[in-house]
Backbone as a printed PyTorch tensor [residue, N CA C, xyz], in Angstrom:
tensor([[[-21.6370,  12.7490,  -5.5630],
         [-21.8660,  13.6050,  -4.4180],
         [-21.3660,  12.9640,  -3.1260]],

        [[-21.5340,  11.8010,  -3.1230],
         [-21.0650,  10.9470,  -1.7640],
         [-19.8200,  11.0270,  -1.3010]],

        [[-18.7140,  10.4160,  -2.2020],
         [-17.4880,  10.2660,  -2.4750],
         [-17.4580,  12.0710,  -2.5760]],

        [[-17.7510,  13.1640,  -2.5880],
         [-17.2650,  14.4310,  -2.4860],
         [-17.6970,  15.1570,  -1.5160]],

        [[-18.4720,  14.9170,  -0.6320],
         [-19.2000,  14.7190,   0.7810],
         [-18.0880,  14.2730,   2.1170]],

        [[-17.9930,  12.8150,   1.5600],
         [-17.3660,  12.0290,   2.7540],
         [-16.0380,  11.9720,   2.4400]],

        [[-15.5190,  11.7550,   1.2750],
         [-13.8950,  11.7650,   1.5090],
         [-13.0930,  12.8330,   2.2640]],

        [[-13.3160,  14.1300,   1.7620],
         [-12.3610,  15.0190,   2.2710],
         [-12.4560,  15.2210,   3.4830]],

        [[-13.4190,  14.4300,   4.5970],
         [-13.0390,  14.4150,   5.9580],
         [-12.5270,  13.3270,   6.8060]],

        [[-12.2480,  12.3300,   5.2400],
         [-11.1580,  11.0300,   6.2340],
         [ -9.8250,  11.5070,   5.8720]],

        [[ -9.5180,  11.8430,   5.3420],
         [ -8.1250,  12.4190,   4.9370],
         [ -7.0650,  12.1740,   6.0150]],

        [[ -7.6690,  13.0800,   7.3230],
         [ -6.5120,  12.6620,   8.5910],
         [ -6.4320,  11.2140,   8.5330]],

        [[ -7.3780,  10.4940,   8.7180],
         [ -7.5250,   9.0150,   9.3690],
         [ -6.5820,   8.0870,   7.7320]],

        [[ -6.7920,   8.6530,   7.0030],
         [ -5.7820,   8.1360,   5.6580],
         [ -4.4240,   8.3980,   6.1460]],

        [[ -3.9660,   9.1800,   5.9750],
         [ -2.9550,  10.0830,   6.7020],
         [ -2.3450,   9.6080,   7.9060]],

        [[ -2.5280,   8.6950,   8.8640],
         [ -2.6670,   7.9090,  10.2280],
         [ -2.0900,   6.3980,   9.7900]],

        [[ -2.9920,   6.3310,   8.9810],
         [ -3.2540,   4.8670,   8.3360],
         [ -1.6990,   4.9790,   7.8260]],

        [[ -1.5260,   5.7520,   7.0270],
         [ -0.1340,   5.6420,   6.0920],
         [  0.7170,   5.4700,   7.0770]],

        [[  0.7970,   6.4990,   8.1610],
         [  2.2060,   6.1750,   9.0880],
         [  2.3130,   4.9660,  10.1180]],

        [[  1.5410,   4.4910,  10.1320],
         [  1.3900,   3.3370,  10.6940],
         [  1.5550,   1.9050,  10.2310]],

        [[  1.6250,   2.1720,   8.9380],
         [  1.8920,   1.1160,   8.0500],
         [  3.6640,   1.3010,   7.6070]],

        [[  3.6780,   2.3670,   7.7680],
         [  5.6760,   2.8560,   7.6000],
         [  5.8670,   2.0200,   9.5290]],

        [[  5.8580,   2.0770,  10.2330],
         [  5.8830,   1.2250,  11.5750],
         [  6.0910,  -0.2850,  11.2020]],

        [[  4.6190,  -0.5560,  10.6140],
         [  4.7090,  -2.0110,  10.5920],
         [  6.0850,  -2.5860,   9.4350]],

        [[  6.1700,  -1.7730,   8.9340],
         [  7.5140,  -2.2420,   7.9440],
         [  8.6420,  -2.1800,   8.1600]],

        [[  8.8080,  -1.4260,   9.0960],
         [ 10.2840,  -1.5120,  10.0200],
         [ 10.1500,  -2.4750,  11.2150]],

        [[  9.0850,  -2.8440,  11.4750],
         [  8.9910,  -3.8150,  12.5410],
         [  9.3000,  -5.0500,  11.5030]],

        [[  8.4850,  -5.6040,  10.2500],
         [  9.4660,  -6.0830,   9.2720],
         [ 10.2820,  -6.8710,   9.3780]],

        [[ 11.5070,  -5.9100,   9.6350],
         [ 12.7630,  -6.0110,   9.3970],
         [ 13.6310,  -6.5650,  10.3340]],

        [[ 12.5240,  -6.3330,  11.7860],
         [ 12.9920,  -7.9000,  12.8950],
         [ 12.8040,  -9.4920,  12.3110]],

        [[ 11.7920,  -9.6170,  11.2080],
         [ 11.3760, -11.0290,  11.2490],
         [ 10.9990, -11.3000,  12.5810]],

        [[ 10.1940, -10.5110,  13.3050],
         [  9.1520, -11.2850,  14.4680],
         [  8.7420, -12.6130,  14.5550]],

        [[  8.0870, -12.6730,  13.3200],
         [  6.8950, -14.1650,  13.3650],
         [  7.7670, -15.1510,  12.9840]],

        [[  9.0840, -14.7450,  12.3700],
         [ 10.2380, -16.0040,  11.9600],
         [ 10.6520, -16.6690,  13.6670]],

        [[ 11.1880, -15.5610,  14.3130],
         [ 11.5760, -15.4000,  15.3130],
         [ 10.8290, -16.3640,  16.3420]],

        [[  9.4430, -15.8440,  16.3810],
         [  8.4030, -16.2960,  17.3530],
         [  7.8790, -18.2270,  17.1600]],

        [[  8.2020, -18.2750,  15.7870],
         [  7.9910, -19.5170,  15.2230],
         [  9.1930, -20.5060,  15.7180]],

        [[ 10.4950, -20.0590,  15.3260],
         [ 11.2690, -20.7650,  15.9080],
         [ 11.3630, -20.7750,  16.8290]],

        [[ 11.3830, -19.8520,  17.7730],
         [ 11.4060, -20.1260,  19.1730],
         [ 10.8290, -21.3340,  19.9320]],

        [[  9.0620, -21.1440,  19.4430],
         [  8.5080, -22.1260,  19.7280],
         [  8.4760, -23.6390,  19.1640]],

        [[  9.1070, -22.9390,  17.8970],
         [  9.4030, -25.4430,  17.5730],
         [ 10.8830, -25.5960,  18.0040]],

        [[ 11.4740, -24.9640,  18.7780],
         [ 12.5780, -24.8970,  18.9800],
         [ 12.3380, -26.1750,  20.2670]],

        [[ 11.5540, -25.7730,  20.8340],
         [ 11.1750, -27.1530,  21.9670],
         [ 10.9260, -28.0200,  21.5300]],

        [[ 10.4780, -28.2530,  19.7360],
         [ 10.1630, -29.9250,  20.1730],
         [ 11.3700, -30.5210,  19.0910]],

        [[ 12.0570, -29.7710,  18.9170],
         [ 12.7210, -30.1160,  17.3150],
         [ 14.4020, -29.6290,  18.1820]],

        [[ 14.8850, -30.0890,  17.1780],
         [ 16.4830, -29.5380,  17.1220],
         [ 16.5810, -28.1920,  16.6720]],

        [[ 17.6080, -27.3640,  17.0190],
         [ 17.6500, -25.8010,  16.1520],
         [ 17.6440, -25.2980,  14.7340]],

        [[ 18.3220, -26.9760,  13.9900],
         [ 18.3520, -26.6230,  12.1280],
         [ 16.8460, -27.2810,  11.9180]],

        [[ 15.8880, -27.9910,  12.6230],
         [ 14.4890, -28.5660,  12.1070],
         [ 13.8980, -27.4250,  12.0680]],

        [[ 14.2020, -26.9040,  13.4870],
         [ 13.2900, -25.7030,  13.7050],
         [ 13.4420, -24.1110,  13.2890]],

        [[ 14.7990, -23.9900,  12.5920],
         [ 15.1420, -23.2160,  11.5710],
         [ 14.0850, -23.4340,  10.5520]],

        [[ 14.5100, -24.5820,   9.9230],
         [ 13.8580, -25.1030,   8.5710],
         [ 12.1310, -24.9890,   8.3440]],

        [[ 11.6720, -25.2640,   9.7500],
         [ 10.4020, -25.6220,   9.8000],
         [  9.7090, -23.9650,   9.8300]],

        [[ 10.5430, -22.5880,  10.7280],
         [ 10.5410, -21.4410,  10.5020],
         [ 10.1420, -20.4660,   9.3670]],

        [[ 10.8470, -21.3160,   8.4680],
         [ 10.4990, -20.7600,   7.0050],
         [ 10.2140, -21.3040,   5.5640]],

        [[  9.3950, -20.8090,   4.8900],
         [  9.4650, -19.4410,   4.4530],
         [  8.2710, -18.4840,   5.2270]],

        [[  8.5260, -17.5080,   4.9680],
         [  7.5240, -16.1340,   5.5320],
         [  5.9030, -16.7530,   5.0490]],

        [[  4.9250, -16.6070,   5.6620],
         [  3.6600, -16.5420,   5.3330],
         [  3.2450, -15.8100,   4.2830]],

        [[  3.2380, -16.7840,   2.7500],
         [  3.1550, -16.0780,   1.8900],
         [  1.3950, -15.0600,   1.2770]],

        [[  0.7930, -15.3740,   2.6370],
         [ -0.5380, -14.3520,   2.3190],
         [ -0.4290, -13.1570,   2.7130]],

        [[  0.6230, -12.7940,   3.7190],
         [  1.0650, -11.2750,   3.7960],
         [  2.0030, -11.4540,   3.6580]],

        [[  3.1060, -11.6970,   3.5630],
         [  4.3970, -11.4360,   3.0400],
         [  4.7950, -12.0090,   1.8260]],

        [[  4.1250, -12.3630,   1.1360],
         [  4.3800, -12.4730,  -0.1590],
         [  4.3770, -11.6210,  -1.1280]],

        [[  4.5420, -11.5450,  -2.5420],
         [  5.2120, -10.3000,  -3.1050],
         [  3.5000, -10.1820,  -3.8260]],

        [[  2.6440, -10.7280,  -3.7910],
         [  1.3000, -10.2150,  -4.1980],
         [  0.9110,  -9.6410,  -3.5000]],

        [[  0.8630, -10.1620,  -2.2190],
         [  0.3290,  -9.1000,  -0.3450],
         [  0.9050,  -7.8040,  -0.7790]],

        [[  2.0820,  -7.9550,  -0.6590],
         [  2.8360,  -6.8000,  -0.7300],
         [  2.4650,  -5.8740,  -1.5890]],

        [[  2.4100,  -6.2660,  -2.8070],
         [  2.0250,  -5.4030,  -4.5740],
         [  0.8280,  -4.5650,  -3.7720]],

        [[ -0.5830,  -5.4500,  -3.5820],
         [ -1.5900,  -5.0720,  -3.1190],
         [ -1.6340,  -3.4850,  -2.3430]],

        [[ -0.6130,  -4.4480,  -0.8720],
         [ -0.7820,  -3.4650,  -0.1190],
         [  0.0290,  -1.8120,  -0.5680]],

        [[  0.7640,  -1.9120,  -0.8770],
         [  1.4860,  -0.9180,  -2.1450],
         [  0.5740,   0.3390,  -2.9420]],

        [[  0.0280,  -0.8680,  -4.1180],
         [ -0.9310,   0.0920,  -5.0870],
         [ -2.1740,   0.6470,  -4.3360]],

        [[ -2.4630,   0.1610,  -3.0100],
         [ -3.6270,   0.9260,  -1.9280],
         [ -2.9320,   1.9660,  -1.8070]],

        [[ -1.1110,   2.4390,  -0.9190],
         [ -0.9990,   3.2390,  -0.3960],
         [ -0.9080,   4.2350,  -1.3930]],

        [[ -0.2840,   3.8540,  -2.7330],
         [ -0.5410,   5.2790,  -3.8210],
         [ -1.8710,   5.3490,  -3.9710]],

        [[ -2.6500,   4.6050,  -4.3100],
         [ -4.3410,   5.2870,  -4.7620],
         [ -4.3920,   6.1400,  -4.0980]],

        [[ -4.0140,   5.8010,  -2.2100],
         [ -4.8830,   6.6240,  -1.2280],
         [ -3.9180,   7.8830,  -1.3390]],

        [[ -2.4530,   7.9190,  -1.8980],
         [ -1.6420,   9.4400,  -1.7170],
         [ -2.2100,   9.5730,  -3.3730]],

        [[ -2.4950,   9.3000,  -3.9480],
         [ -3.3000,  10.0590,  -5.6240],
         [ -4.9010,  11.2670,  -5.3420]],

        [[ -5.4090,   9.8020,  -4.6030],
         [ -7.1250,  10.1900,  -4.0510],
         [ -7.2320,  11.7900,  -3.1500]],

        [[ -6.1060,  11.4510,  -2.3000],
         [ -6.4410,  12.3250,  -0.8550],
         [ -5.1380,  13.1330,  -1.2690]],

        [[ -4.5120,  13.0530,  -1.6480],
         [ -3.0740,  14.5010,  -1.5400],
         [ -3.4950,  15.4480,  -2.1440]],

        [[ -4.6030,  15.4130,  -3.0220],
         [ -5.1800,  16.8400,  -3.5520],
         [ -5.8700,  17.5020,  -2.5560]],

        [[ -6.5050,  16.4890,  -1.8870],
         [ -7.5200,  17.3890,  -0.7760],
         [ -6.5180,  17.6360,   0.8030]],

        [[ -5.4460,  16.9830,   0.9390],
         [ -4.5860,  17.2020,   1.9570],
         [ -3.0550,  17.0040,   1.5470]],

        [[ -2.0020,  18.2740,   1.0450],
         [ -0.7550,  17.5600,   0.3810],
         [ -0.1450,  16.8940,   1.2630]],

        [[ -0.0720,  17.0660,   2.6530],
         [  0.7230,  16.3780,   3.6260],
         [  0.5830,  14.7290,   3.4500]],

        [[ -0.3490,  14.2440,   2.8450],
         [ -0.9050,  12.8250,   2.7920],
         [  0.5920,  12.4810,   1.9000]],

        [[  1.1910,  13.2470,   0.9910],
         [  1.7800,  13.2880,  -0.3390],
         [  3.6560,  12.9740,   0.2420]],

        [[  3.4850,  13.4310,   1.3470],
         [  5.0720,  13.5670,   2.0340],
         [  4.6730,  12.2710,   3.1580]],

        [[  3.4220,  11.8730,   3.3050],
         [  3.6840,  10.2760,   4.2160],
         [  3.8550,   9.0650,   2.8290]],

        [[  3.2880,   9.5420,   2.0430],
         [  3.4720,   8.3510,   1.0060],
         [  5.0270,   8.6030,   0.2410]],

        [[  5.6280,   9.4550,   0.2990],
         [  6.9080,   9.1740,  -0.1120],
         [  7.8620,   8.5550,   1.0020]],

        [[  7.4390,   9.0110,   2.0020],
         [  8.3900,   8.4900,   3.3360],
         [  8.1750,   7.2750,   3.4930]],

        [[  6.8400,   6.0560,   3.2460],
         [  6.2890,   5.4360,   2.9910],
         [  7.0510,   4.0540,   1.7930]],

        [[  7.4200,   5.1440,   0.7630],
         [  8.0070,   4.3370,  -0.0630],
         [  9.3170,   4.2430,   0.1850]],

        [[ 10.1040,   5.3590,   0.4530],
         [ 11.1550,   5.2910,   1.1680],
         [ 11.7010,   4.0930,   2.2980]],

        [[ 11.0300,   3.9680,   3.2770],
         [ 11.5070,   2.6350,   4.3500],
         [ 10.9600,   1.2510,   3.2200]],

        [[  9.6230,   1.4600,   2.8240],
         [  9.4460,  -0.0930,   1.9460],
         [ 10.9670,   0.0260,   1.3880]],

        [[ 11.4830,   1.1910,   0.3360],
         [ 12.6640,   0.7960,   0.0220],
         [ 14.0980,   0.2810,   0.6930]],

        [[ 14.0350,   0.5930,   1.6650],
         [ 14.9710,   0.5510,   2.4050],
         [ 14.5270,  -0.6390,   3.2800]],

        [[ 13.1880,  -1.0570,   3.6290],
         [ 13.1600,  -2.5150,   4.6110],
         [ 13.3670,  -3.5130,   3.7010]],

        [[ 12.9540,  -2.9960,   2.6370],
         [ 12.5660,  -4.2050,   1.1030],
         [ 13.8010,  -5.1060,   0.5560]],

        [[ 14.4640,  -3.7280,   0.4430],
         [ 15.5650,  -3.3390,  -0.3320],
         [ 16.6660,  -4.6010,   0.3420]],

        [[ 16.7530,  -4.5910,   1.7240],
         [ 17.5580,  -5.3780,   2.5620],
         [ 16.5710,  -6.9150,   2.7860]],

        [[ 15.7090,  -7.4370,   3.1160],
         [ 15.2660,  -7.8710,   3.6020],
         [ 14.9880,  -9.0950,   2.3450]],

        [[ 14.4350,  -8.8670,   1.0720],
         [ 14.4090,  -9.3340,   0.0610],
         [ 16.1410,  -9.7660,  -0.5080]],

        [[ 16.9820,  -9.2880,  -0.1900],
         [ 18.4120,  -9.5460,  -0.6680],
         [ 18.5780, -10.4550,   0.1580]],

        [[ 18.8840, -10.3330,   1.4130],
         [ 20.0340, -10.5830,   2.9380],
         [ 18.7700, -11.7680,   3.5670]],

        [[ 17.4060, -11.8270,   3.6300],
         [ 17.2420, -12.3800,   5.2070],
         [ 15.8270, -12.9340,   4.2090]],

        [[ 15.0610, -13.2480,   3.9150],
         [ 14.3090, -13.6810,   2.9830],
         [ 14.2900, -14.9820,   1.9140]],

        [[ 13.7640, -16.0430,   1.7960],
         [ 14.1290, -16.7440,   1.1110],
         [ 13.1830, -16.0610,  -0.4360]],

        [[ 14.4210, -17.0970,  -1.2650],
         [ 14.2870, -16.4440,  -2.4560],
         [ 12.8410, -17.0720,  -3.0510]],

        [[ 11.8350, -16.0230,  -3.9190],
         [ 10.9890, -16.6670,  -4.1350],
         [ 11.1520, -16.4310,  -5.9330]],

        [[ 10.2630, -17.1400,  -6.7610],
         [ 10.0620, -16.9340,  -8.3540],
         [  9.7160, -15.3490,  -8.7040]],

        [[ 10.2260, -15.6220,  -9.5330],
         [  9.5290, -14.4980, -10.4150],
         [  8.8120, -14.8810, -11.5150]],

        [[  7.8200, -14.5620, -11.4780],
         [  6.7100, -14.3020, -12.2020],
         [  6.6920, -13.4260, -13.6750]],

        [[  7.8730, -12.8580, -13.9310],
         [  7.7810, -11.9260, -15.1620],
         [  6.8380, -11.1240, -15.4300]],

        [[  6.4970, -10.2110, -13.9560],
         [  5.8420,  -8.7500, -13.8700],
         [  4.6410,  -9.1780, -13.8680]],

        [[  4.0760, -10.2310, -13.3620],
         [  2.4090, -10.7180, -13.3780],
         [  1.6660,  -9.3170, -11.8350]],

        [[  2.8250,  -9.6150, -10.7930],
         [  2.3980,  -8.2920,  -9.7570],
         [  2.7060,  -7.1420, -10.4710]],

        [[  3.2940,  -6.4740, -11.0460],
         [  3.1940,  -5.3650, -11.7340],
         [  2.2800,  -4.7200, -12.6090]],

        [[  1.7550,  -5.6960, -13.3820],
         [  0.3480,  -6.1160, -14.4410],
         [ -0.8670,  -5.6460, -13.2520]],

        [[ -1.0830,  -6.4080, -12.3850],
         [ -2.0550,  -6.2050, -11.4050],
         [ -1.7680,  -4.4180, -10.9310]],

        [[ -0.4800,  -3.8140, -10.5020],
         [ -0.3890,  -2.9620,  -9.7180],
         [ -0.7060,  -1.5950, -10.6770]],

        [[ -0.9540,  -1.5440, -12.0470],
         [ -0.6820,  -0.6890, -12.5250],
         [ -2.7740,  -0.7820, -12.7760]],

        [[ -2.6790,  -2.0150, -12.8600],
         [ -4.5480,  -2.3270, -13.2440],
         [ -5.2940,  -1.3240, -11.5820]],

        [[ -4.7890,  -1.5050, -10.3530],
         [ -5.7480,  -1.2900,  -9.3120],
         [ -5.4570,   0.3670,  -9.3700]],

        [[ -3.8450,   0.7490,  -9.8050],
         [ -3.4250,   2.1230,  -9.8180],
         [ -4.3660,   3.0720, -10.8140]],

        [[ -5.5040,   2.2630, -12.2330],
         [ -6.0600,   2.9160, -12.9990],
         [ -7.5200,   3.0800, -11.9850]],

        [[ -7.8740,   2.4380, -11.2900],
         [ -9.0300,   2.1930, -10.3820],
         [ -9.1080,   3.0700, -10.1200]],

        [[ -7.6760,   3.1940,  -9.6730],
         [ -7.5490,   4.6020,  -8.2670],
         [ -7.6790,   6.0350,  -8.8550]],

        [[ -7.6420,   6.1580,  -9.9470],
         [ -7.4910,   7.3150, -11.1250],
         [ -9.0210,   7.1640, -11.3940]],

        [[ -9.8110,   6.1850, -11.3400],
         [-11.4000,   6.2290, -11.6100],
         [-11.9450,   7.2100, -10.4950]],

        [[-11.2770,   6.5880,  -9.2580],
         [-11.9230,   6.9710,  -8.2950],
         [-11.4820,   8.4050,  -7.6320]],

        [[ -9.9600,   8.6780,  -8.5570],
         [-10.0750,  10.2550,  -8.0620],
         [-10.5290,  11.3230,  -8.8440]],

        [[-10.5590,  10.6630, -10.3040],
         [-11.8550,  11.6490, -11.0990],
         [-12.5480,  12.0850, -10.1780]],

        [[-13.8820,  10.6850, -10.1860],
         [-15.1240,  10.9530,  -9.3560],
         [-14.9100,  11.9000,  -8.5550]],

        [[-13.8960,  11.4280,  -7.7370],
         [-14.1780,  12.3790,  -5.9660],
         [-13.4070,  14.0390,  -6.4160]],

        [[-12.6990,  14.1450,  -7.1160],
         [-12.5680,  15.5090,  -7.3620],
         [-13.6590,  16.1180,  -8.2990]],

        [[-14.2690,  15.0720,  -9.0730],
         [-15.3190,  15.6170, -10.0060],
         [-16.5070,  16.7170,  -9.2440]],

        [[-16.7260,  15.6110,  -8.4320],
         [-17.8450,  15.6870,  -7.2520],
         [-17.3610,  17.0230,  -6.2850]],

        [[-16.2420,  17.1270,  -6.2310],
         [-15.8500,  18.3040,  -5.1650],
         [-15.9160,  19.1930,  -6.1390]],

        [[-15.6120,  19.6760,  -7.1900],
         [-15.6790,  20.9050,  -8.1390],
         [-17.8390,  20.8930,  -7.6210]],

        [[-18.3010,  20.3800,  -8.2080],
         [-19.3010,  19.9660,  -8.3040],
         [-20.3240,  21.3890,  -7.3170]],

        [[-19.7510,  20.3510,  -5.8310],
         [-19.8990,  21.3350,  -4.6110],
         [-19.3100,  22.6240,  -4.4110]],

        [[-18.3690,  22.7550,  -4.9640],
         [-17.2240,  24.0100,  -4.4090],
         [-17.9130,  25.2500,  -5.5390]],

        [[-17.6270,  24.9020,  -7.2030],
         [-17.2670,  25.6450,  -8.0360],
         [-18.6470,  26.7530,  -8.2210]],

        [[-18.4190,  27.7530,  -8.8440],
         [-19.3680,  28.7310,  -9.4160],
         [-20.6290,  28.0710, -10.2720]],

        [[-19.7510,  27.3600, -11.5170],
         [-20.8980,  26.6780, -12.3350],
         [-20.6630,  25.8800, -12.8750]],

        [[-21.4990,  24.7650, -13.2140],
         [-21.4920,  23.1720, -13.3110],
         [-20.3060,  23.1130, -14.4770]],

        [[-19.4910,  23.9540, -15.2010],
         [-19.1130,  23.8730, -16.4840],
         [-18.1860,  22.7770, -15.6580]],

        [[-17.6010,  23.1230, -14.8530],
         [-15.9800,  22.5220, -14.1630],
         [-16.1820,  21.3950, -13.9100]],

        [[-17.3680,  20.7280, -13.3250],
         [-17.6860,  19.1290, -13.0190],
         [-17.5440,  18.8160, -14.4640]],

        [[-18.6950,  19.5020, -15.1370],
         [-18.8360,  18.4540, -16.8770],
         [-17.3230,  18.3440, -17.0880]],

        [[-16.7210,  19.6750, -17.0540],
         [-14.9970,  18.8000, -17.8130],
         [-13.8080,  17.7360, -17.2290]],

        [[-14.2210,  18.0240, -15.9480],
         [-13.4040,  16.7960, -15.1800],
         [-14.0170,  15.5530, -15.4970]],

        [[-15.2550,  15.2850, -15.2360],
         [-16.1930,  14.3640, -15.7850],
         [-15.4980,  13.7680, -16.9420]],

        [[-15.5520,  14.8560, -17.6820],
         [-15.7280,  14.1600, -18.6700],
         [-13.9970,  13.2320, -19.1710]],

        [[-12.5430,  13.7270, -18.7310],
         [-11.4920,  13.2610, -18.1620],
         [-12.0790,  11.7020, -18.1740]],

        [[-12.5060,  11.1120, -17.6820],
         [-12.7470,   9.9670, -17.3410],
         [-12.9880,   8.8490, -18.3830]],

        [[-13.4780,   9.5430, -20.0340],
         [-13.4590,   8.6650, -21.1080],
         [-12.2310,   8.3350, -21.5190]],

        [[-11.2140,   9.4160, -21.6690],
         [-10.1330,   9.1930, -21.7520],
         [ -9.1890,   7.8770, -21.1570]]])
């Protein structure tokens, strides 16, 4: 009941959230904090120390787990909420779109190269993506629940969930 109560009126603020996070990923694609870093050891160092000392990217958000993370959030939240708002559904493709396109360049051209792992973030992204399928049962369960004529429609979505 909660989760079918309170979700369908954050939807905008989901929706907000998404395009704002398409912002921060084209901002990205300056390398700011590379930028801002060298600048500043640039005073006490030579320009190749302070190159060197520049990088690599801060691998707790810019690393390719940060990243995975922040990722399998923005589909849960276009899985969860695009039923109750489709527009949520056209920020999360636009969404994936610039990741592709900041990613796409940024990981090739300007990025140092990091390991691969042999799909250990992928393993994780597909595990938080089933979460997100828990949790849009529930919250659509719960909205039939409220909305529908008679309880038959909750029991069968409900029940979706053993599966």
């Amino acid at each position: 009941d909660l989760l079918a109560e309170k979700l369908p009126r954050c939807t905008h603020f989901y929706m907000s959230y998404i395009v704002a996070q398409c912002s921060i990923h084209l901002l990205n694609l300056t390398r700011y904090v590379n930028i801002m870093q060298y600048w500043f050891r640039r005073g006490f160092a030579d320009p190749l120390s302070a190159r060197a000392m520049s990088e690599p990217e801060d691998q707790d958000y810019y690393g390719i787990g940060a990243r995975s993370a922040r990722w399998s959030i923005v589909m849960v939240m276009g899985l969860v909420f695009g039923q109750l708002n489709p527009l949520i559904w056209t920020c999360v493709v636009v969404y994936f779109l610039i990741c592709r396109l900041a990613y796409g360049y940024l990981l090739v051209f300007a990025e140092t190269r990091k390991p691969d792992l042999g799909g250990v973030f992928w393993v994780y992204q597909l595990r938080h993506l089933q979460m997100g399928t828990v949790i849009y049962i529930t919250t659509m369960a719960g909205w039939l629940e409220l909305e529908a004529q008679n309880k038959w429609c909750f029991r069968i979505a409900m029940s979706s969930i053993i599966y």
